[in-house]
N, CA, C and O of each residue as an XYZ file, in Angstrom:
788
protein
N      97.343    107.292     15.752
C      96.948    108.632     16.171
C      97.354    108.917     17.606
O      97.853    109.987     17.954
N      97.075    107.739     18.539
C      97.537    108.013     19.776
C      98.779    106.867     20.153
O      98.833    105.689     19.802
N      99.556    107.492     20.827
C     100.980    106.744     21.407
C     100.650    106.912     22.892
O     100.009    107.790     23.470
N     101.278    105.810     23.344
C     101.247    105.496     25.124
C     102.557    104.808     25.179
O     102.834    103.676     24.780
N     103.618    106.046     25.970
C     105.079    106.046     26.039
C     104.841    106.093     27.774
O     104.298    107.142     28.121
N     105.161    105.121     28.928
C     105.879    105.048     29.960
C     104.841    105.827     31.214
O     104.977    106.674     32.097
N     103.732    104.933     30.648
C     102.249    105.427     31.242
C     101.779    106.903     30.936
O     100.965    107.295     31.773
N     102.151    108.036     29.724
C     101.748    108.847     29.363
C     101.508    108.823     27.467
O     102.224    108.635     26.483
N      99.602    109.235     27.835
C      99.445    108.951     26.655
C      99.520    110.464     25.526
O      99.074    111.507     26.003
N      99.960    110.487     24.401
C     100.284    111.649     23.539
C      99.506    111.505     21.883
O      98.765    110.636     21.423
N      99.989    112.609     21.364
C      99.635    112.629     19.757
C     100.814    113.207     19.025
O     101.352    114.314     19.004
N     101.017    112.048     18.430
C     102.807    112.578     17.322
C     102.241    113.377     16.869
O     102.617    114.312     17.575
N     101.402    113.892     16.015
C     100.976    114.890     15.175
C     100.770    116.589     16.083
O     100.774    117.726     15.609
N     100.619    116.155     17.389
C     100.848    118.048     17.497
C     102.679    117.921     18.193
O     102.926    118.577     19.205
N     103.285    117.459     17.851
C     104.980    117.914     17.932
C     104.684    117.682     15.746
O     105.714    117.940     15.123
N     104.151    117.502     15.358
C     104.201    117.755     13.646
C     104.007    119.130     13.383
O     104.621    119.754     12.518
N     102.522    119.933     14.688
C     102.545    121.090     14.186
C     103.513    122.065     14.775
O     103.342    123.252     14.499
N     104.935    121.570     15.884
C     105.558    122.391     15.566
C     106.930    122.500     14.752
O     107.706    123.451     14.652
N     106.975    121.165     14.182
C     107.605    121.024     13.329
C     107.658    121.534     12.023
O     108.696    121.803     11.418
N     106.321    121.680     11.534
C     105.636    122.133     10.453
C     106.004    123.773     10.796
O     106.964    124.197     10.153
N     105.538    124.466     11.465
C     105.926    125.659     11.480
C     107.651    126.302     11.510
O     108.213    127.313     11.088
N     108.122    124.845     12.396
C     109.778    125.206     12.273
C     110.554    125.147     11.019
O     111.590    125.759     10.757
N     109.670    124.035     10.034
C     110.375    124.027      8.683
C     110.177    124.968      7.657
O     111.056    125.416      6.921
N     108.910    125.264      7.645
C     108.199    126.165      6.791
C     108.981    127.875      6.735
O     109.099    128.671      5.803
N     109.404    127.938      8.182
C     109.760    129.598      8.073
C     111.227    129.406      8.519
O     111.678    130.332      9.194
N     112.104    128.301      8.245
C     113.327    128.619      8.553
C     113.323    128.437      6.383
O     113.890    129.153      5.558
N     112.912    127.861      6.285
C     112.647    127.485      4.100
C     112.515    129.079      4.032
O     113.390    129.801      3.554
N     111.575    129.431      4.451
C     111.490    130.806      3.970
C     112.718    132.221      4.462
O     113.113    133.258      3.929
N     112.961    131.501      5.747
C     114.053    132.277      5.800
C     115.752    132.678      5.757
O     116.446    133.652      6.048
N     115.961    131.229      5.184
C     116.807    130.838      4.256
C     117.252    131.036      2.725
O     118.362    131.287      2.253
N     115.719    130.791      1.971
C     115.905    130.701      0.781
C     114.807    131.931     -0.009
O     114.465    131.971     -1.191
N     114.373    133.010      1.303
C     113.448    133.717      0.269
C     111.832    133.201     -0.170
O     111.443    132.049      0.021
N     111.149    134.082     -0.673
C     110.073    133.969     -1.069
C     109.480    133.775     -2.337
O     108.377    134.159     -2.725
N     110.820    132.780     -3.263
C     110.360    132.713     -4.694
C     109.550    132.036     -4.858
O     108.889    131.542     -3.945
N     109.332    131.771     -6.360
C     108.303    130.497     -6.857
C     108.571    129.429     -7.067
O     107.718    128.597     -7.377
N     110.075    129.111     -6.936
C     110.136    127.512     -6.738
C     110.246    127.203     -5.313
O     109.951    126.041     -5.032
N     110.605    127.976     -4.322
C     110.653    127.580     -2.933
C     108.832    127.175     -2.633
O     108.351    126.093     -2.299
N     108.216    128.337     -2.871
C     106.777    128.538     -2.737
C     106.407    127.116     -3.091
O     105.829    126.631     -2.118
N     106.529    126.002     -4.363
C     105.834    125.439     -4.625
C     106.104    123.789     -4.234
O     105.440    122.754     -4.187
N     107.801    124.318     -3.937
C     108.435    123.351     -2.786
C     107.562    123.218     -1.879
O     106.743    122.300     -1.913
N     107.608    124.209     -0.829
C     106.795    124.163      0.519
C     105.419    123.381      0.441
O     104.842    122.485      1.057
N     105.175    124.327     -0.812
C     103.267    123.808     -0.656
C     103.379    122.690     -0.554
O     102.983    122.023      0.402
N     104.229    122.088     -2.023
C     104.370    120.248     -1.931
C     104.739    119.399     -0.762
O     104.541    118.184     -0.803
N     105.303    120.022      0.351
C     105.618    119.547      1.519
C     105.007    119.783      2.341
O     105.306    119.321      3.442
N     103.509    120.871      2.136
C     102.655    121.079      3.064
C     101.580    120.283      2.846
O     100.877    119.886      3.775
N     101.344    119.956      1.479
C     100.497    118.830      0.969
C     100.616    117.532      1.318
O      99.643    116.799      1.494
N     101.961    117.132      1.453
C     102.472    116.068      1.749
C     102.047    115.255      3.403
O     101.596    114.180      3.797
N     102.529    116.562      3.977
C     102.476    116.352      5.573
C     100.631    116.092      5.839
O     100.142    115.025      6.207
N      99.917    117.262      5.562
C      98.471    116.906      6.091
C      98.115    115.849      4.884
O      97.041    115.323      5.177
N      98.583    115.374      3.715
C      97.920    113.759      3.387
C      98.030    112.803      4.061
O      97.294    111.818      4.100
N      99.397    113.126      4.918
C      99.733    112.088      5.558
C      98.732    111.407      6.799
O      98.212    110.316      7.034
N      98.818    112.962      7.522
C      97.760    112.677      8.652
C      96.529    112.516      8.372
O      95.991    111.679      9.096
N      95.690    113.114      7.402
C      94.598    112.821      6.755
C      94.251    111.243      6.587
O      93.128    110.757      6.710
N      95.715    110.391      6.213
C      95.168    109.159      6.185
C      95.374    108.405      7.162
O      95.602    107.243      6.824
N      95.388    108.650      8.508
C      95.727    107.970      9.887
C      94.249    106.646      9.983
O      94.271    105.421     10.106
N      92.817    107.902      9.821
C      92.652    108.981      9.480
C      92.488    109.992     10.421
O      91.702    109.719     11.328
N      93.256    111.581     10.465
C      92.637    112.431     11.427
C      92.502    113.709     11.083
O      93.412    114.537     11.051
N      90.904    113.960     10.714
C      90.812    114.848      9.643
C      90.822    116.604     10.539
O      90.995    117.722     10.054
N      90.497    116.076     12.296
C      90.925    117.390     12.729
C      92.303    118.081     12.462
O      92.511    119.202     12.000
N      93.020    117.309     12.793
C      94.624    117.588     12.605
C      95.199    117.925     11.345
O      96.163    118.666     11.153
N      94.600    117.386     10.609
C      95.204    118.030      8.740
C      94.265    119.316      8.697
O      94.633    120.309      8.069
N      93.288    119.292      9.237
C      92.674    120.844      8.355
C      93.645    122.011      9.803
O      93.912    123.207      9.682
N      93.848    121.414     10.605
C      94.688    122.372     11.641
C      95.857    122.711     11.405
O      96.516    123.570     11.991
N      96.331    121.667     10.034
C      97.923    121.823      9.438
C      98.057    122.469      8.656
O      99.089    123.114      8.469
N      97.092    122.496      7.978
C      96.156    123.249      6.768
C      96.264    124.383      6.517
O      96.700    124.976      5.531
N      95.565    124.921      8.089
C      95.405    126.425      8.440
C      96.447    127.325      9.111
O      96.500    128.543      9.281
N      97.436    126.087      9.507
C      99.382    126.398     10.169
C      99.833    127.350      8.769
O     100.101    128.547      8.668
N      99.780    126.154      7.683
C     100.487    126.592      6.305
C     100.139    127.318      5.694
O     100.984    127.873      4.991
N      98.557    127.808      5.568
C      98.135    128.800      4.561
C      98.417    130.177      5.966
O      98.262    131.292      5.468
N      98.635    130.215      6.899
C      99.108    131.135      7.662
C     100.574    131.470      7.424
O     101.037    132.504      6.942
N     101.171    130.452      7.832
C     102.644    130.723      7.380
C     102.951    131.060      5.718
O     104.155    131.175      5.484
N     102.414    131.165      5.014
C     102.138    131.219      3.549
C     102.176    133.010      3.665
O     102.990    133.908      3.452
N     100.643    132.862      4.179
C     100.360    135.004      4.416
C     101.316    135.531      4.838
O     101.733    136.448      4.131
N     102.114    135.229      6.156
C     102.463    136.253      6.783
C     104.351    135.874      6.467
O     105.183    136.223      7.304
N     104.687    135.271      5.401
C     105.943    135.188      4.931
C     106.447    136.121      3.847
O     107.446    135.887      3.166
N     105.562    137.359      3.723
C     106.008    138.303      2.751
C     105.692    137.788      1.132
O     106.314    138.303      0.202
N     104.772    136.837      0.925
C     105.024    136.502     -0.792
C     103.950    137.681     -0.814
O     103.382    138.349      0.051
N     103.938    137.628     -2.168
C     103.161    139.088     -2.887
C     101.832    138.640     -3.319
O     101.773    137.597     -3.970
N     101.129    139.063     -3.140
C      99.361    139.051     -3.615
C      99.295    138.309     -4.431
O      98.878    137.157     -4.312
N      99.691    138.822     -5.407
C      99.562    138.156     -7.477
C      99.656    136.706     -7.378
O      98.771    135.890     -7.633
N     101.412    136.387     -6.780
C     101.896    135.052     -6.512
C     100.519    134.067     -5.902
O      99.982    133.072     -6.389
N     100.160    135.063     -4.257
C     100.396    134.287     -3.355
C      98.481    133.612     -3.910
O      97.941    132.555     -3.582
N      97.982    134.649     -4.732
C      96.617    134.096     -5.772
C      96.767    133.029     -6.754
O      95.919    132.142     -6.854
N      97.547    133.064     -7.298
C      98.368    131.750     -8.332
C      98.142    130.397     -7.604
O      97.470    129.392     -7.835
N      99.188    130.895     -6.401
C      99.883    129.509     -5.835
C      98.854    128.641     -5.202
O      98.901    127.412     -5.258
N      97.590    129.560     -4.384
C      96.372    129.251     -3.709
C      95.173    128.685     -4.617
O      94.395    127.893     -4.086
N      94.959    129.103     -6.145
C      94.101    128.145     -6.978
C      95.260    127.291     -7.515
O      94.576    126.333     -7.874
N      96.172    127.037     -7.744
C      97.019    125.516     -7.963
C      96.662    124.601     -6.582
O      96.356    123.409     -6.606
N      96.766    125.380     -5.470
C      96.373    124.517     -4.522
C      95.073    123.831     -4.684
O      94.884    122.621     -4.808
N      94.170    124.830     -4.664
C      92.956    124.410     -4.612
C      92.368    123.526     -5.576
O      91.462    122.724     -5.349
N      93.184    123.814     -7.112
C      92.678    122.362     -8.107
C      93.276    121.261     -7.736
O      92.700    120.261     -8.165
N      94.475    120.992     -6.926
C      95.091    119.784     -6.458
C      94.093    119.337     -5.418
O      93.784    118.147     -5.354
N      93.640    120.119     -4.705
C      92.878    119.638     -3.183
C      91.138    118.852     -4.058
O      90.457    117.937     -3.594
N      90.950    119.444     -5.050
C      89.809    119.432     -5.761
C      89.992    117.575     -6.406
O      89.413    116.513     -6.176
N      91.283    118.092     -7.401
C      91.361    116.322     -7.865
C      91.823    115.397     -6.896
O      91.784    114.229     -7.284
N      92.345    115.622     -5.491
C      92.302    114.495     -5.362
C      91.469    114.204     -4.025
O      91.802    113.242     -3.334
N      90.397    115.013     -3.647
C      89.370    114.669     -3.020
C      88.627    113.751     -3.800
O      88.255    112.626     -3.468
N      88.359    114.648     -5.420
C      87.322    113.388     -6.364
C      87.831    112.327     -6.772
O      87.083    111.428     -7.157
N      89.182    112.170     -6.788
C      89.577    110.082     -7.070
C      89.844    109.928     -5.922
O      90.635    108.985     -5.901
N      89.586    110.450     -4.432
C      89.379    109.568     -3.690
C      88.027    109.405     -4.033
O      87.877    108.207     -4.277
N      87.064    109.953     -4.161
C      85.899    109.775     -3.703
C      85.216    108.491     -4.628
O      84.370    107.646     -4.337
N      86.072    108.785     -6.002
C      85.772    107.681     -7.153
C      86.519    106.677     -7.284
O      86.376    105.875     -8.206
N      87.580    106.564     -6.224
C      88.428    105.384     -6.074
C      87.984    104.697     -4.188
O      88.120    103.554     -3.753
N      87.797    105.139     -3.939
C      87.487    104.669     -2.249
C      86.352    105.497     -1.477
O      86.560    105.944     -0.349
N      85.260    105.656     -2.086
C      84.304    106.396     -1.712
C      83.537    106.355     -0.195
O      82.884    107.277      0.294
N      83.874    104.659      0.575
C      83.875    105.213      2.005
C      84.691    105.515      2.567
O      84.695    105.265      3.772
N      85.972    106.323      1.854
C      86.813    106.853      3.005
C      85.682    107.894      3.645
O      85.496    107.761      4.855
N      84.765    109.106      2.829
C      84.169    109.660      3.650
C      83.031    109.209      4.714
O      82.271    110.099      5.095
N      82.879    108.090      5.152
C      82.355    107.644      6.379
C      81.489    108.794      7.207
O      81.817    109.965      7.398
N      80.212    108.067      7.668
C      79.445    108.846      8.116
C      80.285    109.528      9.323
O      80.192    110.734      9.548
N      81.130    108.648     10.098
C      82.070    109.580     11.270
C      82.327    110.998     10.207
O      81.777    112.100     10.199
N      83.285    110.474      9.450
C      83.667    111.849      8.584
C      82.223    112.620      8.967
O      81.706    112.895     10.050
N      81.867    112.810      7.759
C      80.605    113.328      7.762
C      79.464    113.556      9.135
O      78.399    114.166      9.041
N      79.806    113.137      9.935
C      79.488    113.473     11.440
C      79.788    114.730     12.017
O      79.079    115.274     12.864
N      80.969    115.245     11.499
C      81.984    116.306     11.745
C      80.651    117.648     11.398
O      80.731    118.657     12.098
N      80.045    117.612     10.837
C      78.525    118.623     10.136
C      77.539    118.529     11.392
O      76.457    119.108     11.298
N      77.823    117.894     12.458
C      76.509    117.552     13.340
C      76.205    118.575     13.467
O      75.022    118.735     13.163
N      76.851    119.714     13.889
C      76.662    120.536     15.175
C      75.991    122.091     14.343
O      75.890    123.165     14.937
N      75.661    121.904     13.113
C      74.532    122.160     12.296
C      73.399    122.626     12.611
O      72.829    123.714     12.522
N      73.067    121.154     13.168
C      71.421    120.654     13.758
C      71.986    119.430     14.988
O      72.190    118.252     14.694
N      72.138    119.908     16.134
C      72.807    118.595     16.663
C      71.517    118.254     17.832
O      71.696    117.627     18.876
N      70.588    118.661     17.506
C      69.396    118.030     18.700
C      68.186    117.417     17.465
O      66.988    117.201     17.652
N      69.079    117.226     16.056
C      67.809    116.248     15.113
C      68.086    114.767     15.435
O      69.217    114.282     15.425
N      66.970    114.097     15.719
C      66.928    113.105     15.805
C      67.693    111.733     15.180
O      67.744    110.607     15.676
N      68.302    112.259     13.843
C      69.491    111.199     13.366
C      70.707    112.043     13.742
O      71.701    111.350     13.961
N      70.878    113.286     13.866
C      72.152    113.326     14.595
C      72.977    113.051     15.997
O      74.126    113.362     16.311
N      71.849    112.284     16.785
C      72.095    112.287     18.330
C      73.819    111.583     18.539
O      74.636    111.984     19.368
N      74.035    110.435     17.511
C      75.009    110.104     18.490
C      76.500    110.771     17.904
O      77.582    110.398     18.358
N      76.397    111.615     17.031
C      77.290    112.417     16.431
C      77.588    113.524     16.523
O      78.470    114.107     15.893
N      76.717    114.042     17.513
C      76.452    115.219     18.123
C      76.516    115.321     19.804
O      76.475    116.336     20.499
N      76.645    113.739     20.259
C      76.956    113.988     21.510
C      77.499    114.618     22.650
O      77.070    114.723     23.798
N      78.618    115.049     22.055
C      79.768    115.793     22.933
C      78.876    117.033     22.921
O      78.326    117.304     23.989
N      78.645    117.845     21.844
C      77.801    119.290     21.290
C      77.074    119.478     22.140
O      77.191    120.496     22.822
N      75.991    118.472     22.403
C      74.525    118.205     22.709
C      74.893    118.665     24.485
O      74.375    119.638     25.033
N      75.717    117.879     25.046
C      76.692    118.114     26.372
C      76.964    119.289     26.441
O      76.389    120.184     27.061
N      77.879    119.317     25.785
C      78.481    121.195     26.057
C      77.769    122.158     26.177
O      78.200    123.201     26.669
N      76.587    122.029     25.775
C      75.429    123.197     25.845
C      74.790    123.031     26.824
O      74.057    123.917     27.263
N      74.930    121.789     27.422
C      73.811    121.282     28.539
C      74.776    121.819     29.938
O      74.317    121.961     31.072
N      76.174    122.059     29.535
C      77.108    122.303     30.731
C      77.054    123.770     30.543
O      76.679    124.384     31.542
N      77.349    124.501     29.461
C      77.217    125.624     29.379
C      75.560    126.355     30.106
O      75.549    127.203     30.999
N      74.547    125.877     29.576
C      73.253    126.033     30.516
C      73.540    126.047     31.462
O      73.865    127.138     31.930
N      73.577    125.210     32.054
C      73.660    124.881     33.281
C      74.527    125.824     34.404
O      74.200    125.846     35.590
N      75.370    126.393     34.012
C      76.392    127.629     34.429
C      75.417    128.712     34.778
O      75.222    128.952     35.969
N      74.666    129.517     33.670
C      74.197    130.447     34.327
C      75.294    131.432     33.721
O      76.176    131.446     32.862
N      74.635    132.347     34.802
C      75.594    133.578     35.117
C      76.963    133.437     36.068
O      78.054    133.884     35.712
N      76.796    132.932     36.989
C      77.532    132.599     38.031
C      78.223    131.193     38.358
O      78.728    130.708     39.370
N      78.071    130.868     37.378
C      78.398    128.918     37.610
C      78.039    127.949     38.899
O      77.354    128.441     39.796
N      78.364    126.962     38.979
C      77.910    125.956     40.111
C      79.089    125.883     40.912
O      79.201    124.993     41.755
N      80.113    126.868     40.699
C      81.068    126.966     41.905
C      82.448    126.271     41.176
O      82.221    125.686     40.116
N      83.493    126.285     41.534
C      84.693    125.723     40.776
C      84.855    123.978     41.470
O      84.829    123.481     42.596
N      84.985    123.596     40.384
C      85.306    121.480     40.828
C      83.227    121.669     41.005
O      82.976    120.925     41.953
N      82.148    122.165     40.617
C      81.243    121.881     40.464
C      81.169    121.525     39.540
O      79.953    121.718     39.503
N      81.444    120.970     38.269
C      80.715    120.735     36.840
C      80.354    119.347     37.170
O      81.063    118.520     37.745
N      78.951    119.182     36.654
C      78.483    117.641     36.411
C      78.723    117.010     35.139
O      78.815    115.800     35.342
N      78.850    117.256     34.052
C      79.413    117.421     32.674
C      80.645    116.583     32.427
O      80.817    115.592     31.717
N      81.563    117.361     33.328
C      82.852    116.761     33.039
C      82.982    115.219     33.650
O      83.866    114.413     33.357
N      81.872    115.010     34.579
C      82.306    114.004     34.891
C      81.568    112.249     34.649
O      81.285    111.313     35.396
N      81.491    112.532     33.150
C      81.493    111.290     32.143
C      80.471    111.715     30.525
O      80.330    111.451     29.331
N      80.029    112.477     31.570
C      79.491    113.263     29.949
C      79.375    113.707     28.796
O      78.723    113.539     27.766
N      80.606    114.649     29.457
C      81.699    114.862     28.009
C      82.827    114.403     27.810
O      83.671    114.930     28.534
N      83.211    113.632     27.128
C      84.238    112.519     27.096
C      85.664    112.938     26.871
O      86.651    112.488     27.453
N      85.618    114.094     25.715
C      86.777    114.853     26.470
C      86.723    116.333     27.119
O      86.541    117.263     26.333
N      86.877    116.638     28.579
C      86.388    117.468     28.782
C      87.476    118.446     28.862
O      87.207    119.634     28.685
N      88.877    118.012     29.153
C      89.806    118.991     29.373
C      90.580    119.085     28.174
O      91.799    119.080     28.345
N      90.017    119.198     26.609
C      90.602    119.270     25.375
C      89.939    120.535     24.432
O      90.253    121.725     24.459
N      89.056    119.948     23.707
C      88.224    120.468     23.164
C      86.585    121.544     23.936
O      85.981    122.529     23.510
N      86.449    120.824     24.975
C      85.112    121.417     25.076
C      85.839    121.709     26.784
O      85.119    121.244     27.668
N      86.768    122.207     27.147
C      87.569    122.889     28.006
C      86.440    124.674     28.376
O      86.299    125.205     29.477
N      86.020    125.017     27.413
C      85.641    126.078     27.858
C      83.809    126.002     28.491
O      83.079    126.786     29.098
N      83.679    124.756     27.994
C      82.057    124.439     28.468
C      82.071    124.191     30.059
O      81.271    124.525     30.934
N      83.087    123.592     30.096
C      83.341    123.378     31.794
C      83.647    124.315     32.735
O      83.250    124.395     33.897
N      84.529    125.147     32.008
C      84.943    126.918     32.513
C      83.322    127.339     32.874
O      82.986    127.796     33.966
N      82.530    127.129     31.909
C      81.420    127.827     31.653
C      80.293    127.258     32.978
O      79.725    128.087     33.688
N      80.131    126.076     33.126
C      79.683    125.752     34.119
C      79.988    125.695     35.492
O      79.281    125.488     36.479
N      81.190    125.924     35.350
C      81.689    125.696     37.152
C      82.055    127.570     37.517
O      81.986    128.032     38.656
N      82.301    128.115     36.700
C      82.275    129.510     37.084
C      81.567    130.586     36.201
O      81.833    131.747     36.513
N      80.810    130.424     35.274
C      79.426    130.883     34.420
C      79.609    131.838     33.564
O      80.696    131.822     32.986
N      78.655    132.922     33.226
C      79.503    133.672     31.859
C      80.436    134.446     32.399
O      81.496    134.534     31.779
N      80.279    135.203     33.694
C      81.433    135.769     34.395
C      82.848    135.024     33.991
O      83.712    135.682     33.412
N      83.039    133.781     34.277
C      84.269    132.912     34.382
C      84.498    133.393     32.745
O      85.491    133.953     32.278
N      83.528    133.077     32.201
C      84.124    132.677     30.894
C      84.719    134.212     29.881
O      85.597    134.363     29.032
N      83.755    135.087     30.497
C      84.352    136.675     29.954
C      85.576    136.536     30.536
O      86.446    136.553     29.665
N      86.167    136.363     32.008
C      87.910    136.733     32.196
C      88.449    135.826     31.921
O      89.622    135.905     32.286
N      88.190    134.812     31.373
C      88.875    133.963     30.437
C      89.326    134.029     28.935
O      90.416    133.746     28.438
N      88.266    134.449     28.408
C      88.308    135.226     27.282
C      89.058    136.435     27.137
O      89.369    136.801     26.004
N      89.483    137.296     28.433
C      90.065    138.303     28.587
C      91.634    138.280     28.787
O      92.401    138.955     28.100
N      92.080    137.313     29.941
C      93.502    136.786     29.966
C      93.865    135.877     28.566
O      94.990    135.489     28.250
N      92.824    135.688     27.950
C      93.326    134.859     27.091
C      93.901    135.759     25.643
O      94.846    135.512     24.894
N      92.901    136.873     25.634
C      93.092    138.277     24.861
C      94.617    138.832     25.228
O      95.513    138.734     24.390
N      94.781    139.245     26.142
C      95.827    139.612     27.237
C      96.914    139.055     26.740
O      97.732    139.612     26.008
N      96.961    137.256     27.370
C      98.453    136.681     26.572
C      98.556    137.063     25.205
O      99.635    137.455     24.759
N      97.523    136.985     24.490
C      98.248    137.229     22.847
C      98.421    138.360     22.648
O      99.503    138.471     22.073
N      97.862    139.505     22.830
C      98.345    141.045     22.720
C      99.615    141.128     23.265
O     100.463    141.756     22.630
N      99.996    140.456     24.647
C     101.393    140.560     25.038
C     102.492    140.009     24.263
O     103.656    140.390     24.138
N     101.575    138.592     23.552
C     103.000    137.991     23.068
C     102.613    138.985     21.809
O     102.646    140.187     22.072
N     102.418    138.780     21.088
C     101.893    140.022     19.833
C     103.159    141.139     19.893
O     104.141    141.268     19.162
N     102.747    141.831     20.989
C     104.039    142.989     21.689
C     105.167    142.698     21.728
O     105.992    143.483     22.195
C-alpha cells in the first residue's frame, strides 16, 4: 500500500486513479459508447478496484469505484443501457462479496468493519476505531469561531495521526475556526466553478 522511493514516502494506487480515469475515457473516446466496450470497461473497472481491495485498501477501491461509476455517467451511454449495465454490476459485486464471505469470512475484520465507527464514535466499544473521529471533533471544538491562531492547532500535533490527509480540514478548523473554514470552503467552491468554466 505504501512505497518509500529515495526518502519519499507514496501510494501506487493514487497514480492508479489517474490512470484509471486516463484509460476509461480515452476507451470511450476511441471506441464509442457501445455494449461491448461498456462491459469491457466495467470488467476492467472490476478488475482494477479487486485488485486494490485485496492489498487490503478498502478506502481506495470504493474511491475507484466512484472514479468509474462517474466516468460511466458522464460518457454519454443512455439511461436504459446505463440501468442494465449497473444491476449486472451490482449482482457481480453481490456474488462475490458472499463467497468471499463464505469462503474467507475474516477478510471482513473488525478494522474493516471499524470503517462504521463514526456512527456512534464516543460508544464505549468504539473508542479505538473511532480515534482519529473522536480527535477531529475535539480540534474542530476547540476552534470556535475564530480559531487558536494559524500553526496553533494542538491536534495536529500527535493526536491526529494523519493530520495533513484526511482530517486536513479539522486543523483548518482549529487554527483559524468556522471563519477559516467558510473561505475555505469558498476558494475551494471557486477552483471548481473555474475549472468547471
Amino acid at each position: 500500500r505504501w512505497l518509500s522511493f529515495a526518502g519519499v514516502t507514496f501510494q501506487p494506487t493514487e497514480t492508479v486513479k489517474l490512470l484509471l480515469i486516463l484509460v476509461i475515457a480515452t476507451v470511450f473516446l476511441k471506441k464509442g459508447c457501445g455494449a461491448r466496450v461498456q462491459y469491457w470497461l466495467l470488467g476492467f473497472l472490476f478488475l482494477t478496484v479487486g485488485l486494490v481491495f485485496l492489498q487490503p485498501d478498502l478506502g481506495t477501491a470504493l474511491i475507484l469505484g466512484v472514479i468509474g461509476v462517474a466516468l460511466f455517467l458522464t460518457s454519454g451511454v443512455g439511461l436504459t443501457r446505463l440501468v442494465r449495465v449497473s444491476i449486472w454490476a451490482f449482482g457481480v459485486l453481490i456474488l462475490v462479496a458472499t463467497l468471499i464471505y463464505f469462503f474467507h469470512p475474516d477478510f471482513f475484520s473488525s478494522a474493516k468493519l471499524g470503517r462504521f465507527a463514526f456512527l456512534d464514535p464516543f460508544n464505549l466499544h468504539n473508542l479505538d476505531a473511532s480515534y482519529q473521529l473522536r480527535n477531529g471533533y475535539y480540534a474542530i471544538g476547540s476552534g470556535g469561531v475564530f480559531g487558536n491562531g494559524l500553526g496553533g492547532s494542538i491536534q495536529k500535533l500527535g493526536y491526529l495521526p494523519e493530520p495533513h490527509t484526511d482530517f486536513i480540514m479539522t486543523v483548518i478548523a482549529e487554527e483559524l475556526g468556522v471563519l477559516g473554514v467558510i473561505w475555505t470552503i469558498f476558494l475551494l467552491m471557486l477552483f471548481t466553478f473555474t475549472a468547471l468554466y
